[in-house]
C-alpha positions in Angstrom: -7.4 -4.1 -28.0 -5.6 -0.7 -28.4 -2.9 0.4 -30.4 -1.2 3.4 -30.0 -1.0 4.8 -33.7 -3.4 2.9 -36.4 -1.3 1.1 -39.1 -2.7 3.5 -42.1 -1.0 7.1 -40.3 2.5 4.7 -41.0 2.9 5.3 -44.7 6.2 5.3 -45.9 6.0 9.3 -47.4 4.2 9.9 -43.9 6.8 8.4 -41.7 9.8 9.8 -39.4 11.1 8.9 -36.2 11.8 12.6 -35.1 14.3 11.5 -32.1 16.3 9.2 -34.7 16.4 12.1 -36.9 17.4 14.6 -34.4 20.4 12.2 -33.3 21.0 11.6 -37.0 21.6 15.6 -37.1 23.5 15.9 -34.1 25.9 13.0 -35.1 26.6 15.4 -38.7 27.1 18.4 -36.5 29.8 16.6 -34.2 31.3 15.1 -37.0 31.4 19.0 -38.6 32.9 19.7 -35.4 35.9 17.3 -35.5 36.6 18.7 -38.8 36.7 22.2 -38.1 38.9 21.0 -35.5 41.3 19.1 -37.6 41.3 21.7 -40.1 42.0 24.3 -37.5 45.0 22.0 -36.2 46.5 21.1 -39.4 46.8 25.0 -40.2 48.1 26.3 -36.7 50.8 23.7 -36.6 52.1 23.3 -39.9 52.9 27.2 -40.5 56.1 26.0 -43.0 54.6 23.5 -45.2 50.7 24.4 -45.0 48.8 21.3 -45.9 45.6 24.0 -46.5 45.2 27.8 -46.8 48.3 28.2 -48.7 46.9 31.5 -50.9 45.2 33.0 -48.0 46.4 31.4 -44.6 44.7 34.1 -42.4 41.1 34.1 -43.8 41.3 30.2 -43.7 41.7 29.7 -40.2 39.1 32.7 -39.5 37.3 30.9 -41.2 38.3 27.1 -40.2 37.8 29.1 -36.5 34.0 30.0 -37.6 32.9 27.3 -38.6 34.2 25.5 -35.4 32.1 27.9 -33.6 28.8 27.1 -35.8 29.2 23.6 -35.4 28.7 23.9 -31.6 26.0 26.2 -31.8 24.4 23.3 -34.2 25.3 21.1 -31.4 23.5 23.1 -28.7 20.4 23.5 -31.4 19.9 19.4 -31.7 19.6 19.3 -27.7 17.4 22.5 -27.5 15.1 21.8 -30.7 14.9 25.1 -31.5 14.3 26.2 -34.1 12.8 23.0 -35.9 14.7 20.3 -37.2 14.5 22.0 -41.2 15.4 24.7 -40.5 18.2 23.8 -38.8 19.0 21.4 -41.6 18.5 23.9 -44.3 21.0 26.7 -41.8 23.4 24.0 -41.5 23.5 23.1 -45.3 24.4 27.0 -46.3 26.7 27.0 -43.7 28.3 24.2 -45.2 28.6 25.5 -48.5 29.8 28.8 -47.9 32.4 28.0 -44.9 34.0 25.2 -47.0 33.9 27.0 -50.6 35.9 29.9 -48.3 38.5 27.3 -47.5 38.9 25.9 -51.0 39.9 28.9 -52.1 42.0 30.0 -49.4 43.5 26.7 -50.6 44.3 27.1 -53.8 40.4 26.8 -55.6 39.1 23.6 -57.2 42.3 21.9 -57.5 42.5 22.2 -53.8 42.3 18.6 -52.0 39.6 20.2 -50.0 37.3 19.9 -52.9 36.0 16.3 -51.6 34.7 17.5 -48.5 32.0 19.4 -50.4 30.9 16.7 -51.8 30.3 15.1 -48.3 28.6 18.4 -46.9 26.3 18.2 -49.6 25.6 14.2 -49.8 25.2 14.5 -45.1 22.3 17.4 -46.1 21.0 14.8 -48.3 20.2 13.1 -45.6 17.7 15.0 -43.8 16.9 17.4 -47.0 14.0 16.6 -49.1 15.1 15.8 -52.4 14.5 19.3 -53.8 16.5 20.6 -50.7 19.1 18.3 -51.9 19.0 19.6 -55.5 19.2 22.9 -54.7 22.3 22.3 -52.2 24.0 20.4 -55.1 23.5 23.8 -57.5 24.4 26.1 -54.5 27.9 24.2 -54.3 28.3 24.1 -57.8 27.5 27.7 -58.0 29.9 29.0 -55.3 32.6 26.6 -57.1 32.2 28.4 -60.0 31.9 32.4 -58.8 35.0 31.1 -56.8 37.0 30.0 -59.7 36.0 33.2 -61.4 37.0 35.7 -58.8 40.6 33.8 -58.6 40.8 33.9 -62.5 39.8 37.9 -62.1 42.3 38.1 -59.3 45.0 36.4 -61.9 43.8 38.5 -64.6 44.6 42.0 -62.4 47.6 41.0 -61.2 49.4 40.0 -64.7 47.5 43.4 -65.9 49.5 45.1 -63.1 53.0 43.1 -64.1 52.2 44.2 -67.9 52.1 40.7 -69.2 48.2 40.7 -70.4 45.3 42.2 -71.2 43.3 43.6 -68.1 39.5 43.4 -67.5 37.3 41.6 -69.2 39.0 41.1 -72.4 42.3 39.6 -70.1 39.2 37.2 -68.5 37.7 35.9 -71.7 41.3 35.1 -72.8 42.2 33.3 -69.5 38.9 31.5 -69.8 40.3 30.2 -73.0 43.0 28.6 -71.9 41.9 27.6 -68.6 40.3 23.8 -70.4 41.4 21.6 -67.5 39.9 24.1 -64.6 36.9 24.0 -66.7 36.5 20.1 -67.1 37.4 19.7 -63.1 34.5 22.0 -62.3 32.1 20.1 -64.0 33.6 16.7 -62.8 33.1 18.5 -59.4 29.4 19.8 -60.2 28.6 16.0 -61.4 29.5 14.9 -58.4 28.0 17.3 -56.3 24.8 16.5 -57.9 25.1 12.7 -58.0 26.0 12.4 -54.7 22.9 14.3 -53.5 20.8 12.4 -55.5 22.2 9.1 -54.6 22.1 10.0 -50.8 18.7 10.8 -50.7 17.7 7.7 -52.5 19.2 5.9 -50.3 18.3 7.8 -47.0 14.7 7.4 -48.5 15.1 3.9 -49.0 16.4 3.6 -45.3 13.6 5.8 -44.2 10.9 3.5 -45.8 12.6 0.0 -44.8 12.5 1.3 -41.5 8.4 2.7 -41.7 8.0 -0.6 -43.3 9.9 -2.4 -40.4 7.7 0.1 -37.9 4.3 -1.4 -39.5 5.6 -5.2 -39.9 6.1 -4.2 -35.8 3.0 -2.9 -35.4 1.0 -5.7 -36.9 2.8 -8.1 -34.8 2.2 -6.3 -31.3 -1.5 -6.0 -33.1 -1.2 -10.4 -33.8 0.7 -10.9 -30.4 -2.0 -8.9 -28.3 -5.0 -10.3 -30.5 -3.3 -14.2 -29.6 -3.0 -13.3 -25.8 -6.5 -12.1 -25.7 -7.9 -14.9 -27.4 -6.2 -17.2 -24.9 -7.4 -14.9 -22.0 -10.7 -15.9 -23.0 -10.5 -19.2 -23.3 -12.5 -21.5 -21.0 -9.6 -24.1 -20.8 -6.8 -22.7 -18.6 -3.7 -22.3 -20.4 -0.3 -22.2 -18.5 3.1 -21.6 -20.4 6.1 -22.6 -18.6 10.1 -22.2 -19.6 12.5 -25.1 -18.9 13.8 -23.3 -15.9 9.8 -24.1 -14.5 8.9 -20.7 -14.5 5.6 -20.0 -15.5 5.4 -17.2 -18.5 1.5 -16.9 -19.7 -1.3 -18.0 -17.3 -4.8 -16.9 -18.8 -7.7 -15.7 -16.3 -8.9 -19.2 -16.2 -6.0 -20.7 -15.1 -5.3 -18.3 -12.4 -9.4 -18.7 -11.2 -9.1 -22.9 -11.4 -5.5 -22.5 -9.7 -6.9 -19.9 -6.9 -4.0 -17.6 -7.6 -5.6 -13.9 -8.1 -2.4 -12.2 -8.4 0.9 -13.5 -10.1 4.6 -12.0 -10.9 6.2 -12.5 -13.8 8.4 -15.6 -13.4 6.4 -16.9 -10.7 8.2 -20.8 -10.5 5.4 -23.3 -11.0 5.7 -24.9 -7.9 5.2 -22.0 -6.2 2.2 -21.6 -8.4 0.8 -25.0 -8.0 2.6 -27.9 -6.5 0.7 -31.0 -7.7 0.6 -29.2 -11.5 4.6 -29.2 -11.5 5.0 -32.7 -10.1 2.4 -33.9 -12.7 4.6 -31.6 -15.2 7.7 -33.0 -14.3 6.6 -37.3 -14.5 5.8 -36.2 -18.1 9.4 -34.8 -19.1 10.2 -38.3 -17.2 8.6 -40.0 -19.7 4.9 -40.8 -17.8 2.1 -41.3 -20.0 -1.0 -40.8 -17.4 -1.5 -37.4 -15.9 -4.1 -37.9 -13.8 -6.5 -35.2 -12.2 -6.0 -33.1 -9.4 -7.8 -30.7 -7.0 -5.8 -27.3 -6.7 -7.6 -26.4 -3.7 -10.1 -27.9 -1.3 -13.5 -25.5 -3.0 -11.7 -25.8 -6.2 -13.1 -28.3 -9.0 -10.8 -30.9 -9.9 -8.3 -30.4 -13.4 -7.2 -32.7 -15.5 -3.6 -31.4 -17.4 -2.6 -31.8 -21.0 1.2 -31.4 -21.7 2.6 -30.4 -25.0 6.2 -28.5 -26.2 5.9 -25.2 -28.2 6.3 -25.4 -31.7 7.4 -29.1 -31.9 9.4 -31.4 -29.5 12.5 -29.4 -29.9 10.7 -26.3 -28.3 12.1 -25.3 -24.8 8.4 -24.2 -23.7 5.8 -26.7 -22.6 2.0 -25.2 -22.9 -0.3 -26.5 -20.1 -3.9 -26.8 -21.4 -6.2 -27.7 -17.9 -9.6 -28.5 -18.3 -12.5 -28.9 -15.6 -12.9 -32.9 -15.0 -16.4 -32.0 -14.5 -17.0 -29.9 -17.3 -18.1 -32.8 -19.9 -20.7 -34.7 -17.6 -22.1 -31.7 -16.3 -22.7 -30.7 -20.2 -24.2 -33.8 -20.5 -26.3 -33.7 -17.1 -27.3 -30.0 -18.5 -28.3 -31.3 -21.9 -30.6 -34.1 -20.2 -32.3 -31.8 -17.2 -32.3 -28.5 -20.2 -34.7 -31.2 -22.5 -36.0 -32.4 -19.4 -37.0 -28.6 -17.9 -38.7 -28.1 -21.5 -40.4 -31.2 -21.3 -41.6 -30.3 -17.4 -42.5 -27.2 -18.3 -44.4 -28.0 -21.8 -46.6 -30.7 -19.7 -46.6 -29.5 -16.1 -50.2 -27.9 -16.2 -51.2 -31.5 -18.0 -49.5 -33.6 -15.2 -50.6 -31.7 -12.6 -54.5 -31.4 -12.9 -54.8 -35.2 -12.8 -52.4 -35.5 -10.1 -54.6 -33.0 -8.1 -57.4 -35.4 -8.9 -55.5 -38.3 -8.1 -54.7 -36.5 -5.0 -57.6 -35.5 -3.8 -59.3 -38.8 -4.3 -56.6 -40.5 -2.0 -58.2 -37.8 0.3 -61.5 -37.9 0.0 -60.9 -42.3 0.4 -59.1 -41.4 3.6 -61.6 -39.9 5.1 -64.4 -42.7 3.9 -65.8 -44.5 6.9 -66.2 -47.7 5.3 -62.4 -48.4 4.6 -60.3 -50.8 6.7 -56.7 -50.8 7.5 -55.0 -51.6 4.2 -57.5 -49.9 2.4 -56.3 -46.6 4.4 -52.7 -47.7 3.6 -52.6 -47.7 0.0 -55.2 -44.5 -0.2 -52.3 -43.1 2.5 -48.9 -44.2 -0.6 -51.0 -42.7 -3.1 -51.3 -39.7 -1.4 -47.5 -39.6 -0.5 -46.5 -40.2 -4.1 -48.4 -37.6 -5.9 -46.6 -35.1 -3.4 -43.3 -36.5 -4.3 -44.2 -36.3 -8.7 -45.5 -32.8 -7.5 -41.8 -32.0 -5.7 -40.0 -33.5 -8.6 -42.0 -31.5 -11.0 -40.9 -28.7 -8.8 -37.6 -29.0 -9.0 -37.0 -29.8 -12.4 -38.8 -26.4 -13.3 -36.5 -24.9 -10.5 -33.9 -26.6 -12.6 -34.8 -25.1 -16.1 -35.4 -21.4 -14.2 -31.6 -21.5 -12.5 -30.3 -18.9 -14.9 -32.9 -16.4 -14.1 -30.4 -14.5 -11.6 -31.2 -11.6 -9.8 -27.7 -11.3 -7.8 -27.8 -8.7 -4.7 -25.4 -7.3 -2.1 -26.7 -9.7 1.0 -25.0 -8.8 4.7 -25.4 -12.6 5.9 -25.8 -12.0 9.8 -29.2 -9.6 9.3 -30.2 -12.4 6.8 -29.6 -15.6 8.0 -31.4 -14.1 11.4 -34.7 -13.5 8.7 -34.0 -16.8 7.1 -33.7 -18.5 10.7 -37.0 -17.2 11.5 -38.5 -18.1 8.6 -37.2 -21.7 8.8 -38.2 -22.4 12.3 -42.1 -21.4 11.2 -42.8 -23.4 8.0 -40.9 -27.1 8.8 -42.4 -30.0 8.3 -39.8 -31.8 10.8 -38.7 -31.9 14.6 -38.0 -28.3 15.9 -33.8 -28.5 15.4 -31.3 -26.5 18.1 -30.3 -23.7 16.4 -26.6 -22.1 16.4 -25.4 -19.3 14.2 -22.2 -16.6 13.5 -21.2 -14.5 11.6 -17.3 -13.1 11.6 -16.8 -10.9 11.1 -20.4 -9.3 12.0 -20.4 -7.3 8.7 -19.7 -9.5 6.4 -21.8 -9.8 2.7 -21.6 -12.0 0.0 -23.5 -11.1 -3.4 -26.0 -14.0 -4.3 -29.5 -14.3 -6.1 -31.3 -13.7 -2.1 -34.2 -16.0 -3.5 -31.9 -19.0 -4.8 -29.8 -19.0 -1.5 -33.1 -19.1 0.3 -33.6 -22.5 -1.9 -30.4 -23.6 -1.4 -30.1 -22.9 3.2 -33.6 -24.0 3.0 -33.2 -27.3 1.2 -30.1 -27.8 3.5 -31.5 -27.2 6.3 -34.3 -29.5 6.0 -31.6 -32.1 4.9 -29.7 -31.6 8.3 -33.2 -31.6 10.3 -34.3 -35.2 8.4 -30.7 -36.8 8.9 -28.7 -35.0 10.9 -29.5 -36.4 14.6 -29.6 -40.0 16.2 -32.5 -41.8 16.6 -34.6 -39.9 19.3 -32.4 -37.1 19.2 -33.8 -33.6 18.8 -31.9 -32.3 15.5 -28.8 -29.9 15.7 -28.3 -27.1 13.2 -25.0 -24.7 13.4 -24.5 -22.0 10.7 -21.2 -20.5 10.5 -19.9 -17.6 8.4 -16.7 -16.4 8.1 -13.6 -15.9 5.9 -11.6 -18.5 4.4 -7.8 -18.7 5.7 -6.8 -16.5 2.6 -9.3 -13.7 4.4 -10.2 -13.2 0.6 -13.2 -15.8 0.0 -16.3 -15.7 2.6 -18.0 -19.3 3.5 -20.6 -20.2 5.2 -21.1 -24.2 6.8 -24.0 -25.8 7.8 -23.6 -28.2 10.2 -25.4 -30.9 12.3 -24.3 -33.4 15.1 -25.7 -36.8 12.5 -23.9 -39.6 11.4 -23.1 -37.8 8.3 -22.7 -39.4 4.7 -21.5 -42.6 4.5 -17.8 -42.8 2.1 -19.5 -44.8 -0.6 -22.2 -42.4 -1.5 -19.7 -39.1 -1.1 -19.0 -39.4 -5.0 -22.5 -39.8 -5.9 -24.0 -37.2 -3.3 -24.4 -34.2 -6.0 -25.8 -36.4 -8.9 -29.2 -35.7 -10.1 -32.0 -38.4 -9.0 -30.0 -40.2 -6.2 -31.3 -40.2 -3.2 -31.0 -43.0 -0.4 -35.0 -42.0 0.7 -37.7 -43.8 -0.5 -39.7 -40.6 -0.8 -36.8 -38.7 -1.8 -36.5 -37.1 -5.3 -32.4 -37.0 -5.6 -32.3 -33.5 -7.2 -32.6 -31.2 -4.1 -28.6 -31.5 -3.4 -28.2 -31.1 -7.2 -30.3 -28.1 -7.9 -28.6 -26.6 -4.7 -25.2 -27.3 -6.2 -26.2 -25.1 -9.8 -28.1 -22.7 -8.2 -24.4 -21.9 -6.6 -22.7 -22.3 -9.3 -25.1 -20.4 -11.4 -24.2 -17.3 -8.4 -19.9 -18.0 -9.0 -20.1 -19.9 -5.6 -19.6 -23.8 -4.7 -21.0 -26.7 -2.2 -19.3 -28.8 -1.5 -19.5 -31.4 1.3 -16.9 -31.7 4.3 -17.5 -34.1 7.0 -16.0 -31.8 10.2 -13.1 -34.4 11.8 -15.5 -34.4 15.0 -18.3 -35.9 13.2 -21.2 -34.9 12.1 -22.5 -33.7 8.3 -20.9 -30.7 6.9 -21.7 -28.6 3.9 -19.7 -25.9 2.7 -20.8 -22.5 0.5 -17.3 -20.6 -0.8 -19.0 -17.9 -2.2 -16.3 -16.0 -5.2 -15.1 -12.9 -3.0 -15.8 -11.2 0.2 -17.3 -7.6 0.3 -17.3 -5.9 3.6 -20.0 -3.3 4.9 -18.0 -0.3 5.7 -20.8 1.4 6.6 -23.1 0.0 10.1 -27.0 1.1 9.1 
């Protein structure tokens, strides 16, 4: 599982969302731009009563004009980035303070209603500003406040100098200091606030800055628990199926779509799309139905058996789908028996079979005594017959126990099954069969352990040439290869003309140990059956509607030869 940035780089001193920021900044700068704007108004219309500017009417609306101008130029900065977003902020904080403290005193100093918007200049810089930045804007204001006051009280001073009614220079400023008590405690009313609005700004653009880190990381970590919980049921080997109430489906794990034969899915896929018999069974349990019994998505699919349940308690919308392989528990079981019963084989097979090699070849050596009758011949004749079938069995349990010994390989079936053919048709034991085979298309290939599908044709071959023909018939063998009707999964049949399996011993055909032959061991269709399972592939058996015996390898996905050798 990845995530994009680890949890640690999202400290709370460490954190900024630079696009919120830079809109954060832009939103100041049009905001500074209405004002320039209004200000600008207010003093072009209202020549006759000015509102603002009323001691200098001309420099305020330069100025008023000036600033209008910066503000767009701030404006074009937050779309270009350039320069960086501080030193923009810092530019736009000294702009501030000097454009505004102009305008104040163009409007009659600090008792000038304009005094307020200074105090918002500096608490917006806050913002953005660290908190030093925000201290120092705080002192800048305060100090322009003041050498503004001063150079009105010297311009005062000059002109009552020139009107002979004080003291001029500094002696006429000390003495208008003195009795200028109220300008005095407004301009440290105005500093206090200047400073206490920075300070409370920033905290609180600080606090907003680490609720929102903290609400980044509380994010993070649950993408990081959401993407951990969808992995986890990825993996799981039960399928697991999520559907809304409108019967869409919105989580289907890889199991689910393998069991369900569904490779590729879109979001909001409706169930019954998905799987028809799953949203029947689905819907008999919002009716109220108590059984769900199994079903079989597809015909080379195992059968499932469905467990309904709401999300997060009966009142939950959501119904979670948990499918599990009817098969999964007895074959557990059957694996647990033939696992103890491969270590047993194994442990004792050199002790079994040295006196079954005697046993053996005494029933031999009394066959070919002189001096035995009939019956005597008989029974040497069973024992013989029986040691071969402990020997077979013996076999195939330790085939059984050595199933998981793959060696899978890239197999083009016609070139094979031609070897395989050949093979076949010198080693039997049986009738010489008629033998059809084809492959389409001609370069097809299937990946499989070539040794274990050798077991697997070859024990069904020599199935199909023991019962596949009437009585006196000469045996009829027909492999076929090709691709499923999906063109996605290859097969291949093996067919012959016999009377097939009779309906009663269908269910019990893949067991271990049953067998309907005397001499038969019962664990040849069985250890066929794991050996493809063990290669991703099933057999299954599928009487053709002409007659006949069928069985039926769906190997997991085709792979064609692109290439002719």
């Amino acid at each position: 599982m990845t995530v994009t940035k680890p949890i640690a780089a999202l400290l709370p001193n460490r954190f900024m969302d630079r696009r919120y920021l830079w809109r954060v900044f832009r939103a100041s700068s049009f905001f500074r731009l209405i004002l320039a704007a209004l200000l600008l108004a207010a003093t072009t219309l209202d020549e006759q009563n000015r509102l603002f500017g009323k001691q200098n009417p001309q420099l305020f609306s330069w100025v008023a004009l000036g600033y209008l101008a910066l503000a767009l130029l701030a404006i074009a900065g937050t779309y270009w980035r350039r320069p960086r977003l501080t030193v923009q902020a810092h530019l736009q904080m000294v702009v501030d303070l000097v454009t505004l403290t102009v305008m104040i005193s163009a409007s009659g100093g600090i008792t000038s209603s304009l005094n307020s918007l200074l105090i918002t200049a500096v608490a917006a810089s806050s913002i953005l500003l660290p908190l030093n930045s925000a201290l120092l804007a705080a002192a800048l204001g305060f100090i322009l406040l003041t050498v503004s006051w001063l150079l009105d009280q010297w311009h005062t001073v000059q002109v009552l100098a020139r009107a002979n009614r004080g003291p001029a220079g500094w002696p006429g400023l000390w003495s208008r200091l003195g009795d200028a008590n109220d300008d005095l405690v407004r301009l440290g009313v105005l500093g206090a606030a200047l400073f206490i609005a920075a300070g409370l700004t920033y905290a609180l653009a600080e606090r907003a800055r680490r609720g929102e880190a903290l609400a980044r990381q509380r994010t993070l970590e649950l993408f990081e628990a959401a993407e951990l919980s969808q992995g986890i049921i990825r993996h799981l080997q039960n399928g697991v199926v999520v559907v809304d109430p409108t019967g869409q489906v919105q989580l289907l794990n890889e199991t689910a779509q393998e069991w369900l034969d569904c490779p590729q899915t879109t979001p909001g896929l409706p169930l019954e799309t998905l799987s028809p018999p799953l949203a029947r069974r689905l819907r008999d349990w919002l009716d109220g139905s108590l059984e769900h019994p199994a079903f079989r998505p597809t015909e080379h699919r195992p059968e499932l058996i469905p467990r309904f349940t709401r999300l997060s308690g009966r009142q939950a919308a959501s119904v979670l789908i948990l499918l599990e392989d009817s098969q999964q528990a007895t074959e557990r079981l059957q694996q647990l028996k033939l696992a103890a019963l491969g270590r047993l084989t194994a442990g004792i097979a050199h002790e079994i079979r040295n006196p079954l090699a005697a046993i053996g070849h005494a029933a031999q050596l009394l066959q070919e005594s002189t001096g035995l009758g009939p019956s005597e011949r008989r029974l040497a004749q069973i024992v013989h017959d029986n040691v071969k079938r402990a020997n077979r069995i013996i076999g195939d349990v330790l085939d059984l126990a050595r199933r998981d010994q793959l060696k899978p390989e890239r197999l083009v079936l016609e070139p094979w099954l031609e070897n395989f053919r050949q093979e076949f048709l010198r080693g039997r034991d049986w009738p010489t069969p008629e033998w059809r085979q084809s492959v389409e298309p001609a370069e097809l290939a299937v990946i499989f352990d070539p040794h274990q599908l050798w077991q697997v044709l070859w024990n069904l071959c020599a199935n199909a040439c023991q019962h596949g023909s009437r009585v006196g018939e000469t045996p009829q063998i027909e492999l076929r290869a090709g691709l499923d009707d999906g063109r996605t999964r290859p097969f291949l049949d093996v067919r012959d003309t016999g009377a097939g399996v009779a309906s009663d011993n269908v269910a019990k055909l893949f067991e271990p140990f049953f067998t309907t032959r005397t001499k038969g061991t019962g664990l040849g269709l069985y250890l066929a059956r794991e050996l493809c399972e063990a290669n991703r592939a099933q057999l299954q058996y599928r009487p053709p509607p002409e007659g006949g015996g069928c069985f039926r390898i769906t190997f997991t996905a085709a792979n064609l030869v692109s290439e002719t050798n």
